[in-house]
KOLSEVEX-145724 format. One record per residue (C-alpha): z, x, y. Coordinates in nm, 2 decimals, padded with zeros to 4 digits, always signed. Layout:
<nodes>
+--------+--------+--------+
!     pz !     px !     py !
+--------+--------+--------+
!      Z !      X !      Y !
...
+--------+--------+--------+
</nodes>
This chain:
<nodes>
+--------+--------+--------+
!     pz !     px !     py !
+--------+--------+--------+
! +02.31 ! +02.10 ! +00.40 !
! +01.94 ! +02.12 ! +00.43 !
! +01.78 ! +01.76 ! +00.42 !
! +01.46 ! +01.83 ! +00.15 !
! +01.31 ! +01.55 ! +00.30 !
! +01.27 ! +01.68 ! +00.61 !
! +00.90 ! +01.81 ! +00.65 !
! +00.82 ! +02.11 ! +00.92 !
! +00.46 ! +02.10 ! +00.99 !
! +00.37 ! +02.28 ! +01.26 !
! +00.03 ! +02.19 ! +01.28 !
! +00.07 ! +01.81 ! +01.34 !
! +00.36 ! +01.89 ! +01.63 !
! +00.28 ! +01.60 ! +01.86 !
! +00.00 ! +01.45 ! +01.71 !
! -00.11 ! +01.10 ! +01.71 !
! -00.16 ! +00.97 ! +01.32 !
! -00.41 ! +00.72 ! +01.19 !
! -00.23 ! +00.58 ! +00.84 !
! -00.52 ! +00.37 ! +00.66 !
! -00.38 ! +00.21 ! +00.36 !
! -00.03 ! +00.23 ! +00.55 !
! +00.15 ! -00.06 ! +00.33 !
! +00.12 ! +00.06 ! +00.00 !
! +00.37 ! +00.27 ! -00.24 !
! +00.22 ! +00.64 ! -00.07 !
! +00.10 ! +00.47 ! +00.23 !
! +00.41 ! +00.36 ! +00.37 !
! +00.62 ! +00.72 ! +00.23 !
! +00.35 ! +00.87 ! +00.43 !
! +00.40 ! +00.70 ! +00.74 !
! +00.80 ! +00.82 ! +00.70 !
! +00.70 ! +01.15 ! +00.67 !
! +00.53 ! +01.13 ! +00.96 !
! +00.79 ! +00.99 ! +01.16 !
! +01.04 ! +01.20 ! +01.11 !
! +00.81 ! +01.46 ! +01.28 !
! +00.88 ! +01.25 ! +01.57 !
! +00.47 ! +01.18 ! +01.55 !
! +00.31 ! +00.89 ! +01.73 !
! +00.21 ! +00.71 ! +01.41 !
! -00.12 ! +00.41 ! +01.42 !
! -00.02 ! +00.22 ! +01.03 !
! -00.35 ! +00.03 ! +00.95 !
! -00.30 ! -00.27 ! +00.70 !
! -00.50 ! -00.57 ! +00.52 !
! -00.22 ! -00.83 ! +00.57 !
! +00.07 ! -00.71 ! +00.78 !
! +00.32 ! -00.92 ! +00.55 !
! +00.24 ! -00.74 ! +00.27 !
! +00.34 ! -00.41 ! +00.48 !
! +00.75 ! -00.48 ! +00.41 !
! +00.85 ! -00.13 ! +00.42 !
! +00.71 ! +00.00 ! +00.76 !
! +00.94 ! -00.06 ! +01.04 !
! +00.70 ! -00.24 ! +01.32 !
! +00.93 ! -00.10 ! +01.57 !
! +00.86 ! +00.27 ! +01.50 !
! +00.52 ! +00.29 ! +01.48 !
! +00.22 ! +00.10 ! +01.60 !
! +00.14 ! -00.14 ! +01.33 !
! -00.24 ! -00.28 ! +01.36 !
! -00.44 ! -00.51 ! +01.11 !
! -00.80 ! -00.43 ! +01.03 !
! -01.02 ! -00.36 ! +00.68 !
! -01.20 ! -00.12 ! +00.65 !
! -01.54 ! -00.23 ! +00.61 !
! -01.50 ! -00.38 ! +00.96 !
! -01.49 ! -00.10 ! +01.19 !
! -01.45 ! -00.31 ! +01.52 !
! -01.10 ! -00.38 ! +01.40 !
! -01.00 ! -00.04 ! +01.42 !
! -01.29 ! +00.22 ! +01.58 !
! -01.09 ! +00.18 ! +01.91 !
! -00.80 ! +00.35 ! +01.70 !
! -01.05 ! +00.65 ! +01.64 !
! -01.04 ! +00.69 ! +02.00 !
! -00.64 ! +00.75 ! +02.01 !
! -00.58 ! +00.91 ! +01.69 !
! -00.62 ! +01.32 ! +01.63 !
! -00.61 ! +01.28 ! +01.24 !
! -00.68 ! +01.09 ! +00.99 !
! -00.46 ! +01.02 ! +00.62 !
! -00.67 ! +00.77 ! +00.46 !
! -00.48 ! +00.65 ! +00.16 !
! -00.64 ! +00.31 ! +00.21 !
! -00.84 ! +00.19 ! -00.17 !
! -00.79 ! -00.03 ! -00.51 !
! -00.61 ! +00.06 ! -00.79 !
! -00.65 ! -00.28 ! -00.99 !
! -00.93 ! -00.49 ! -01.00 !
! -01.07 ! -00.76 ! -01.14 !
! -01.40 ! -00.63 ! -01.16 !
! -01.61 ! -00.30 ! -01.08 !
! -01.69 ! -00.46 ! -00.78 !
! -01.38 ! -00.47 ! -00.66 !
! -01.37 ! -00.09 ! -00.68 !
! -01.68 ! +00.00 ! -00.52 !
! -01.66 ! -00.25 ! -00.24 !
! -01.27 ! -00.12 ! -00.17 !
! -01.29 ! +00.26 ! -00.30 !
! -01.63 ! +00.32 ! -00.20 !
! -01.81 ! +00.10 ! +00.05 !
! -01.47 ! +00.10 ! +00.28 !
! -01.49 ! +00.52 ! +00.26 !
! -01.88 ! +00.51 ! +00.41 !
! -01.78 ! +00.25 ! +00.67 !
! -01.46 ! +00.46 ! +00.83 !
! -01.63 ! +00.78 ! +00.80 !
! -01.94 ! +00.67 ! +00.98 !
! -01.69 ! +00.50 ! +01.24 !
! -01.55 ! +00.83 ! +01.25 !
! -01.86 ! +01.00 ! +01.33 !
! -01.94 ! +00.79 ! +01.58 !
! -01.61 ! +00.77 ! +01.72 !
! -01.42 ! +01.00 ! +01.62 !
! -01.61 ! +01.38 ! +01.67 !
! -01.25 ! +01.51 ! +01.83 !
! -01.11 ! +01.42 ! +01.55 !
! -00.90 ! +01.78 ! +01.40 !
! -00.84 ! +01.66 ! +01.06 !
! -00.92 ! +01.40 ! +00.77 !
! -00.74 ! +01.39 ! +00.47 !
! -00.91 ! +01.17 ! +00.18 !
! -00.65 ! +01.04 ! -00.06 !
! -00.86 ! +01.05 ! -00.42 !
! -00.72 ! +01.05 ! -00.81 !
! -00.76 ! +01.29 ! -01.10 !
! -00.90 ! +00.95 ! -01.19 !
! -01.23 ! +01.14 ! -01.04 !
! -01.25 ! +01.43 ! -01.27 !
! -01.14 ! +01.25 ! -01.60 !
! -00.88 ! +01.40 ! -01.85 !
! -00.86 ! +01.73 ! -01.96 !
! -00.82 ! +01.94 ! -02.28 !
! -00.51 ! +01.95 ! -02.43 !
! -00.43 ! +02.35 ! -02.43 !
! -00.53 ! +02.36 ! -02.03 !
! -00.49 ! +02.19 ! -01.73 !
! -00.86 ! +02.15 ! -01.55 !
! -00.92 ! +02.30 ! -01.21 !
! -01.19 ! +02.22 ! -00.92 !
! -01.47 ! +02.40 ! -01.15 !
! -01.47 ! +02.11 ! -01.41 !
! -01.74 ! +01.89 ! -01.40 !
! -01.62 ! +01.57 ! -01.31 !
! -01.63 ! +01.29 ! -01.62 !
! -01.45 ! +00.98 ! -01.51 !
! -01.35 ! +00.70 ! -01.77 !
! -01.31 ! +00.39 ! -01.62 !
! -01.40 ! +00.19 ! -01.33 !
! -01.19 ! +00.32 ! -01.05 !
! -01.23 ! +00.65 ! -01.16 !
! -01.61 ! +00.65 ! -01.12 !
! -01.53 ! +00.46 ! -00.80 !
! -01.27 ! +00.77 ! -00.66 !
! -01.54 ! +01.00 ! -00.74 !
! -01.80 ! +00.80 ! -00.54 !
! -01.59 ! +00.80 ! -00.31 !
! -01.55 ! +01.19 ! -00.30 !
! -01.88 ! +01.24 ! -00.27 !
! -01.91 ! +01.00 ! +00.05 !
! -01.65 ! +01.28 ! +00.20 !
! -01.80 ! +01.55 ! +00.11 !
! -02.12 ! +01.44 ! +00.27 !
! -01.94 ! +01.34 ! +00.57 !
! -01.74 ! +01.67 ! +00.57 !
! -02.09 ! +01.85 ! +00.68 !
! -02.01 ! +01.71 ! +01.03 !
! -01.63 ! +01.59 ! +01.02 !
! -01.32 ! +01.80 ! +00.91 !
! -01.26 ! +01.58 ! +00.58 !
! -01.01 ! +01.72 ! +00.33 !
! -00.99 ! +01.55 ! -00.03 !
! -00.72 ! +01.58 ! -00.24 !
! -00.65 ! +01.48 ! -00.59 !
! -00.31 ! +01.37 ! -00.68 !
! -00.22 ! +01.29 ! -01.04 !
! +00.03 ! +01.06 ! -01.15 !
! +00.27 ! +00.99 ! -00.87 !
! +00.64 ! +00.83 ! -00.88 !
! +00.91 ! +00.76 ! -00.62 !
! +01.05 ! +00.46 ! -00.49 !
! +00.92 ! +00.19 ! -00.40 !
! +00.67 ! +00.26 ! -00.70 !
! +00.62 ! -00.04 ! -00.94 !
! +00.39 ! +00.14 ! -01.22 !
! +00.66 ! +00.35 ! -01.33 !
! +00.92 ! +00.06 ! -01.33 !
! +00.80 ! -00.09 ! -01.66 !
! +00.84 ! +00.22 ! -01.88 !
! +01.18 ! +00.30 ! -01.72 !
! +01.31 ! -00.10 ! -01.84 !
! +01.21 ! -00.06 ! -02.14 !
! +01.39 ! +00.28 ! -02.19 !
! +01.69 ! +00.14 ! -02.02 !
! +01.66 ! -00.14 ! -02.30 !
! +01.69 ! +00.10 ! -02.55 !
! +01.28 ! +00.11 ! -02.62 !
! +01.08 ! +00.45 ! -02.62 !
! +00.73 ! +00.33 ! -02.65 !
! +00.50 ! +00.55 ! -02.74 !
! +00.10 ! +00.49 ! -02.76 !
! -00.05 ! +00.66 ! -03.12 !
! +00.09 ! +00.92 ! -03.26 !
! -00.13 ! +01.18 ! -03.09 !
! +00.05 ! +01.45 ! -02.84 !
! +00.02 ! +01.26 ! -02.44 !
! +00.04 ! +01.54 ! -02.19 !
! +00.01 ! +01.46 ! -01.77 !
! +00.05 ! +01.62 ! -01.49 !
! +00.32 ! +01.45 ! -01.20 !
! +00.41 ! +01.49 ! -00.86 !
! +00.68 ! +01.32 ! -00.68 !
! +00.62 ! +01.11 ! -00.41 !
! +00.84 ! +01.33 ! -00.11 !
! +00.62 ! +01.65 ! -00.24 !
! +00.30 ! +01.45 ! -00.22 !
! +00.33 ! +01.32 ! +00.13 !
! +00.41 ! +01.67 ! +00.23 !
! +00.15 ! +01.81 ! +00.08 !
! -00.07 ! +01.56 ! +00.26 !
! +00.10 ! +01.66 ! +00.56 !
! -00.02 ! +01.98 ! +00.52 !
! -00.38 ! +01.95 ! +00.49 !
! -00.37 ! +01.70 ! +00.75 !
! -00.21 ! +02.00 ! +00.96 !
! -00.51 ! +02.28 ! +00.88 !
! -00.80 ! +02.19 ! +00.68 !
! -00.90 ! +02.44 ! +00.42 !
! -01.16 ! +02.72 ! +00.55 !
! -01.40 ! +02.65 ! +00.29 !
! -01.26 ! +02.45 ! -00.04 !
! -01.31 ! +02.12 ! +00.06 !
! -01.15 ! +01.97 ! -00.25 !
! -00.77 ! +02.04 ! -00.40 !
! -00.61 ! +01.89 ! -00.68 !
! -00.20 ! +01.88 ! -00.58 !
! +00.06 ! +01.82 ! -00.87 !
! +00.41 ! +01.97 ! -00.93 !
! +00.22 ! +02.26 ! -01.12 !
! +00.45 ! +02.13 ! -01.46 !
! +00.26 ! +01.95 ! -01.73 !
! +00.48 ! +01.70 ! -01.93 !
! +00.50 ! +01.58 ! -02.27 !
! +00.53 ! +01.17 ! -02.25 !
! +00.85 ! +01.30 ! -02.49 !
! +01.00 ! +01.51 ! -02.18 !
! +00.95 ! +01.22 ! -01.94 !
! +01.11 ! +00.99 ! -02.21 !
! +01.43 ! +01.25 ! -02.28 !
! +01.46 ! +01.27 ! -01.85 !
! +01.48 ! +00.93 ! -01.85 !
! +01.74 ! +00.85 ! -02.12 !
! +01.96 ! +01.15 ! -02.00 !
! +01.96 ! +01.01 ! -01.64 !
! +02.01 ! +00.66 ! -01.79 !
! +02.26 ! +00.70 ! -02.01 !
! +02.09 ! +00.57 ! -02.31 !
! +01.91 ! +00.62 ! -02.60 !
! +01.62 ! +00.52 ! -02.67 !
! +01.44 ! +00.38 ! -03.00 !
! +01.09 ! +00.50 ! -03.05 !
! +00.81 ! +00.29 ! -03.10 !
! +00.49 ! +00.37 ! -03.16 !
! +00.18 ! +00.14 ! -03.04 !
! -00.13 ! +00.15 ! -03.18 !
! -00.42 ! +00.15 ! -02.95 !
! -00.56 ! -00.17 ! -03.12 !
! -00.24 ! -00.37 ! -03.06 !
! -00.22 ! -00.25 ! -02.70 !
! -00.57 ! -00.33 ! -02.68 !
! -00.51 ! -00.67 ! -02.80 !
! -00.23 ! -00.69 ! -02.48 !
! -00.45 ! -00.60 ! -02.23 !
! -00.70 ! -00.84 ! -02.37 !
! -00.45 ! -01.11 ! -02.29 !
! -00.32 ! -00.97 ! -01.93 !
! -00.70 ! -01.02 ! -01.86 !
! -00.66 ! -01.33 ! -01.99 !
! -00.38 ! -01.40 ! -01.79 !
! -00.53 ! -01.28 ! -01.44 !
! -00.82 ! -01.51 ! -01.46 !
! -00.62 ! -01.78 ! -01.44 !
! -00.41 ! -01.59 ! -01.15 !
! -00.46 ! -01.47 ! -00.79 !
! -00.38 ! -01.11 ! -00.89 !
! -00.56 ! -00.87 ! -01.11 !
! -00.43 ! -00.79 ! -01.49 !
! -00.16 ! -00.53 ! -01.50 !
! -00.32 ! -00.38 ! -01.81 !
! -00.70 ! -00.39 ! -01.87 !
! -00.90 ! -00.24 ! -02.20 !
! -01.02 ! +00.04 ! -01.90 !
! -00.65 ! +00.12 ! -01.85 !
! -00.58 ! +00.18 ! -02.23 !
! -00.86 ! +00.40 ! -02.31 !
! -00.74 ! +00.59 ! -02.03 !
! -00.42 ! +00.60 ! -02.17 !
! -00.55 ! +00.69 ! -02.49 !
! -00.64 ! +01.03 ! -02.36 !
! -00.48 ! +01.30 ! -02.51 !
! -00.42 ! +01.50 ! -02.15 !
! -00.47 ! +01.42 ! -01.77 !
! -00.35 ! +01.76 ! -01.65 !
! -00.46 ! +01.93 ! -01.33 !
! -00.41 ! +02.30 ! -01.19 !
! -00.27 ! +02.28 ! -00.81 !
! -00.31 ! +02.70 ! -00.80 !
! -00.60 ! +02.63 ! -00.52 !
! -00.36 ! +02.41 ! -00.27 !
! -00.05 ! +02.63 ! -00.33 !
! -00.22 ! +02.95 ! -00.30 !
! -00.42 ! +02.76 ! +00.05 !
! -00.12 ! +02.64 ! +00.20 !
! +00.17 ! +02.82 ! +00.05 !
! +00.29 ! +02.53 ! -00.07 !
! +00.55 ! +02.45 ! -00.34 !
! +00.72 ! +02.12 ! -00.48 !
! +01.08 ! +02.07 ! -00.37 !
! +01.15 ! +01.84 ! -00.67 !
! +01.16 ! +01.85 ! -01.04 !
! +01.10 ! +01.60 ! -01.28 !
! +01.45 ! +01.56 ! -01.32 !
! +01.55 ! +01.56 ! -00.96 !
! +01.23 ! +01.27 ! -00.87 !
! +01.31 ! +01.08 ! -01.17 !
! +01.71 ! +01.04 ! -01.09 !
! +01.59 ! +00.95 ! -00.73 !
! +01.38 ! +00.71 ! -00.84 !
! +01.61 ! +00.51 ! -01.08 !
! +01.94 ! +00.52 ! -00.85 !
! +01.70 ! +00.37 ! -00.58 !
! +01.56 ! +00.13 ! -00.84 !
! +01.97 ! +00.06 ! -00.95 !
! +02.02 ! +00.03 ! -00.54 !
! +01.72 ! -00.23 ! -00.48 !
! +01.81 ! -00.43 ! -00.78 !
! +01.49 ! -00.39 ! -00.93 !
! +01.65 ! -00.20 ! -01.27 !
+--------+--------+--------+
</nodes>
């Protein structure tokens, strides 16, 4: 039986891996990747307890932030590539975003520069957050002009432009991942409850398309520009090349859960209302609110599609897993963790 989890790269045969960001939901998936090409692998983390699912004994786990580049420029030194997945996804404040998303990319890329000029590769983990949601009839493509919505997606495309300036002199790749799910991934766990509860919540009654991409495909797809930067296309959007209905999601889901599902539909002023109270909530908290008024008008979009035709065509590249296929892994690894 052939193990689809198994990633052949060629390119990264006996490399050494820098992992910034190595704790998180990608993050640590990356790092597994990269182990099982028998890789020496360097996991950079904030706060090594918060790192639960590397194994220390595999891999060489090191603490440092990335605005401090004597905790890890001595790393530069070892390393032959560079997956930085490291950033903020929720924040209290813009702030937050710019000091974590953009800040933290000028400080390692300058560390690279100084340190790191053997470096062979850089991939630069960004969002479609950057480019901003697309029309309804068709998925954008690296051509559209970039028109971000919130807070960290002005802060991913700040970001992108660090890279790109850096990428006159270093061998910086940046790729733009949509919305990803797998294990280990707690955004998605919400909306699967509530379907498993017998809830299909909808927001409006306006049609919600997305683009997806599993987790195993994205780290391989990472794996892949880490393994032989493009020629000349410096940026790459990477999805599953499907576009989904929040219906389609919603039917997967039941189908794999066994349930049906009532639908409900939320207005955008009552989940507006919500996220006015997580923020609330947070202030009063250590952590940052798990829905904000940014976050809804997001979700109020009527699309955040993206065309991968550029990576596929680059790399040869094609998902392993469909909707159905992620999704079931997900929730039977959900079911097996006890988090479902």
């Amino acid at each position: 039986m052939v193990d689809k989890d198994r990633t052949e790269i060629p390119g990264l045969n006996g490399a050494r891996v820098l992992v910034t960001g190595a704790g998180g939901f990608i993050g640590s998936h990356l790092v597994d990747a990269l182990l099982q090409q028998n890789m020496t692998v360097h996991a950079l983390v904030r706060n090594p307890k918060r790192a639960k699912w590397l194994d220390a004994t595999k891999i060489d786990l090191h603490t440092g932030d990335l605005l401090q580049p004597a905790t890890y420029r001595d790393l530069l030194k070892q390393v032959d590539v560079v997956l930085h997945c490291g950033g903020t996804v929720r924040a209290r404040k813009p702030s937050d975003f710019n000091r974590n998303n953009v800040t933290a990319c000028n400080s390692l890329y300058e560390a690279c520069l100084e340190h790191g000029r053997h470096l062979k590769s850089i991939v630069h983990l960004s969002s479609i957050a950057a480019s901003g949601p697309s029309p309804l009839d068709a998925p954008i493509d690296e051509t559209a002009s970039c028109r971000p919505h919130s807070d960290y997606g002005h802060s991913k495309l700040a970001g992108e432009v660090i890279a790109l300036t850096f990428s006159r002199f270093l061998p910086i790749t940046i790729l733009r991942p949509p919305v990803v799910y797998g294990e280990r991934d707690r955004n998605l766990l919400d909306y699967i409850k509530l379907i498993s509860k017998g809830w299909n919540v909808h927001i409006g009654r306006k049609p919600k398309i997305l683009s997806l991409i599993y987790i195993e495909d994205l780290t391989r797809a990472i794996l892949h520009a880490g393994a032989r930067p493009p020629e000349s296309d410096r940026v790459l959007f990477i999805t599953d090349g499907e576009c989904y209905s929040w219906d389609r999601v919603a039917e997967a889901a039941m189908e794999i859960l066994n349930v049906r599902a009532r639908r409900i539909v939320l207005s955008q002023t009552a989940l507006t209302a919500l996220a006015f109270l997580s923020e609330t909530f947070s202030k009063f908290s250590k952590h940052p609110p798990l829905l904000d008024r940014q976050r809804v008008r997001d979700i109020d979009q009527g699309a955040w599609t993206a065309s991968p035709k550029r990576f596929f065509d680059t790399y040869g590249f094609r998902p392993r897993y469909d909707l159905k296929e992620g999704l079931t892994r997900t929730i039977d690894w959900y079911r097996e963790h006890r988090w479902l």
